[in-house]
N, C-alpha and C positions, 0 to 999 in steps of 0.2 A: 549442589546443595542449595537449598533455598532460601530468601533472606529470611531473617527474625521479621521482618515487617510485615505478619500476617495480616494487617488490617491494612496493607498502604494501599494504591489505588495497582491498575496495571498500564504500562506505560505505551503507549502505541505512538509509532510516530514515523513518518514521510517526509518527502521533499516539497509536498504538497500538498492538496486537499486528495488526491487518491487513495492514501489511507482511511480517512471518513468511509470508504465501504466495508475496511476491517472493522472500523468503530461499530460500524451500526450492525453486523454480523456480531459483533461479540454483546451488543446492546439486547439483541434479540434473544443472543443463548445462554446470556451469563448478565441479568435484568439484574442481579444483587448486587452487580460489582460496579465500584467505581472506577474510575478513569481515565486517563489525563492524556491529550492527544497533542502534540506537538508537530504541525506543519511545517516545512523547512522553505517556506515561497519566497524568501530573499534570492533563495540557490536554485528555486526549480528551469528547469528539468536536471535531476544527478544523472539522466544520462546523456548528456553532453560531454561530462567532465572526466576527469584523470579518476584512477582507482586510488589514487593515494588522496585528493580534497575528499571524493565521499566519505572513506574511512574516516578524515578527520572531523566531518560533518557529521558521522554517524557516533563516533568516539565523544565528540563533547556535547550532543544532545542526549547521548544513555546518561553520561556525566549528571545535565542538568534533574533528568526524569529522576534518578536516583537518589539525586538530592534532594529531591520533590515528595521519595517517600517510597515509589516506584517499587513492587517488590518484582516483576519480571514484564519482559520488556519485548513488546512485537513490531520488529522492524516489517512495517508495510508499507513495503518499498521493494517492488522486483529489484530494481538497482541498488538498492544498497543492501540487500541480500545477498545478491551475485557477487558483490564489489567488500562488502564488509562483514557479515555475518560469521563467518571464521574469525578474522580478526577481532570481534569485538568477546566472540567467545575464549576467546586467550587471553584478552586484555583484561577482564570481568569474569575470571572462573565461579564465582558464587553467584551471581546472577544467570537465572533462567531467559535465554532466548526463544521466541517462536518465530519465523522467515517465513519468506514469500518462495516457492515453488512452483515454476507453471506448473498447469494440471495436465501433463502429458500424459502422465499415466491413467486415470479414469476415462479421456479420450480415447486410448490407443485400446481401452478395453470396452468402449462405449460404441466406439462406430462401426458401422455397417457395412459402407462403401471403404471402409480402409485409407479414406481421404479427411486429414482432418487440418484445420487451417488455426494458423496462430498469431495474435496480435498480439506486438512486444515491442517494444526501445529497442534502439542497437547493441546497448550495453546488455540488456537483457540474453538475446541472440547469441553476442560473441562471448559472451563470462562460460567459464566452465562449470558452474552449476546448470543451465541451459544443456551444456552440451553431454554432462552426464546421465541427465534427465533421457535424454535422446537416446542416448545407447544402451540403457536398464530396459526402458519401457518402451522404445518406439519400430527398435526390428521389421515388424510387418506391417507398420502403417508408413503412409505419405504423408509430410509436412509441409503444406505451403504457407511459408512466413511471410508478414509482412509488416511495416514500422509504422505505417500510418502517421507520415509525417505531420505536425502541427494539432494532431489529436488532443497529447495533454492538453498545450495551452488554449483549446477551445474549451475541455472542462474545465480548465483553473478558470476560464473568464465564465465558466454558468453557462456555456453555449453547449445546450447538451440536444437542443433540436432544432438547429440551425440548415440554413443553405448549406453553410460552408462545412460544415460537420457531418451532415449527410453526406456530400462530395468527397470530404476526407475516405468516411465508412466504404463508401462506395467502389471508390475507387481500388480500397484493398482489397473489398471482398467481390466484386463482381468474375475477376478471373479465377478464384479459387470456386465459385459457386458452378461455374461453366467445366471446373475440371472434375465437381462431385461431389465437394464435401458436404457431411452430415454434421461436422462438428465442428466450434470454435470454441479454444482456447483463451483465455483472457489473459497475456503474460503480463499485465499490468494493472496497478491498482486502481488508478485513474479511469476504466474503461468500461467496468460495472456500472458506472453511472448511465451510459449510452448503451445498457441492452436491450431498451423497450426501441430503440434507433435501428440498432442490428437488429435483434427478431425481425422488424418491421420490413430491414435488405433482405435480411436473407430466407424468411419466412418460417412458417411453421414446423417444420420437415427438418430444421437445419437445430441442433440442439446447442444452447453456450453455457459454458462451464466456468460460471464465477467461485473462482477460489477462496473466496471469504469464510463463507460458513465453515469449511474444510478448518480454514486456522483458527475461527473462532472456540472449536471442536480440543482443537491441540490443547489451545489456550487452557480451554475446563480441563483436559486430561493433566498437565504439568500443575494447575494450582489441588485440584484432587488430589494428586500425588506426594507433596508439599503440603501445605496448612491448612487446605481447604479452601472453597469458596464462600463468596461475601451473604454473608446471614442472609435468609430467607425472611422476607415480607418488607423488606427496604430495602425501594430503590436506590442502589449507585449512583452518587454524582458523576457526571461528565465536565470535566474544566478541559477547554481548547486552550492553543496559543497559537502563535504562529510570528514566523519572523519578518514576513510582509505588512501589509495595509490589514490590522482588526478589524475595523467597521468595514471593509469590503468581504473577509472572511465572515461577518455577524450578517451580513445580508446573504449571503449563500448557503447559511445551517438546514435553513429551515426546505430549500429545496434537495439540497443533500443528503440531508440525516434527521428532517421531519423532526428535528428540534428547534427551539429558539434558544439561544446560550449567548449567555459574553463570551469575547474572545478578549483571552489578555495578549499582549504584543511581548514578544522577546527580541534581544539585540546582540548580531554574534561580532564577536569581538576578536580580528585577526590576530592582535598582538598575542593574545593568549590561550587563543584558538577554543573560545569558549561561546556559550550562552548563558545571558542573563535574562533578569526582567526588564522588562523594557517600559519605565514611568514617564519619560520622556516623551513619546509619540516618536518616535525618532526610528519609523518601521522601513524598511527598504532595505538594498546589499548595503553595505559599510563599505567605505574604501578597501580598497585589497582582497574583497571578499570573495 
């Protein structure tokens, strides 16, 4: 069921700035709707961590977005997708979800050579949303996975065409390009930002499949479906937050999502396993966090 909040905004939120490629897919398909994107970069990377802190990471920022107005809510976050996206759908039956899915499937129906490669987090990999994906859709194709260690935190710091980023890139796809593939997989949100990086590895011939557009798509079908989307000929606001350093989020917008925006700061609060607004300046993990 959908909320009565036909006018509220849609609430999109991550561990970190890797959502911003949801943002900007839904900016491109859904120009009337407004916004509200919550970074979680106190806690990034969620896939480090226990299935039980994402949930309660994931749990009390639907909490905040909802209070914000939020009428449904896209976790763009492979991990906490994997890790929470059930959960948060039992916790919130009246709120609409839309998740993060690798794109196994338009792969395994896309390639040529039958060889298709996939970059993901470990959490990603080992959660059994991955591993169902695998076994509906992947039968006659080959998957060669790989984690690309230190990946995110080269996009969270803006390092999107660096030495060390290229070497990351490199390093995971050079054996999958030697074994054939025609395709990548993007299991993560953070890594559409580095395709013009990958195309550039793995060249022309090798095709990558940014999942964005795909959930920005869901997005318009669930509010269609529900109350409608946001009135034609005004533009939707976009308000960010995020629960790291704003002014270093406000200086990455404009290379990430080709806006310039404030970013207001949130502050998560272990005692009570929450997010607020954060007036203070007081952006970083909290004790216990």
């Amino acid at each position: 069921m959908m909320s009565n909040q036909s006018s509220g905004p849609i609430g999109v939120f991550d561990s970190g700035v890797g959502g911003l490629s949801v943002l900007r897919a839904i900016r491109a398909q859904l120009p009337n709707e407004s916004v509200i994107f919550l970074g979680d970069q106190a806690h990034v990377p969620y896939g480090t961590r226990s299935v039980q802190e994402v949930q309660a990471f994931s749990e009390a920022i639907t909490r905040f977005l909802l209070a914000e107005g939020a009428r449904l809510v896209v976790v763009a976050c492979n991990t906490a997708s994997a890790a929470a996206l059930r959960y948060l759908r039992q916790a919130f039956p009246e709120t609409p979800f839309v998740g993060m899915e690798p794109a196994v499937k338009p792969a395994a129906e896309q390639t040529r050579s039958g060889m298709v490669g996939v970059l993901a987090t470990p959490a990603t990999f080992q959660g059994a949303l991955y591993a169902s994906v695998v076994e509906r859709f992947a039968q006659n194709v080959t998957l060669l996975q790989d984690t690309c260690p230190g990946l995110v935190q080269q996009i969270e710091a803006g390092e999107l065409d660096t030495p060390e980023t290229r070497r990351i890139l490199e390093k995971a796809l050079a054996p999958m390009l030697r074994s054939g593939i025609d395709t990548v997989v993007l299991g993560c949100t953070h890594y559409p930002f580095v395709i013009p990086l990958i195309q550039s590895i793995a060249g022309a011939g090798v095709r990558v499949i940014d999942p964005a557009p795909a959930v920005a798509r869901q997005v318009g079908r669930l509010l269609e479906k529900g109350q409608g989307v946001g009135g034609k000929g005004t533009k939707g606001k976009v308000r960010v937050l995020t629960s790291g350093d704003p002014a270093a989020l406000e200086r990455l917008l404009p290379r990430l999502l080709g806006e310039h925006l404030p970013v207001e700061g949130v502050r998560w609060k272990a005692g009570n396993q929450s997010f607020s607004i954060d007036r203070a300046g007081n952006y970083g993990p909290a004790k216990n966090s």
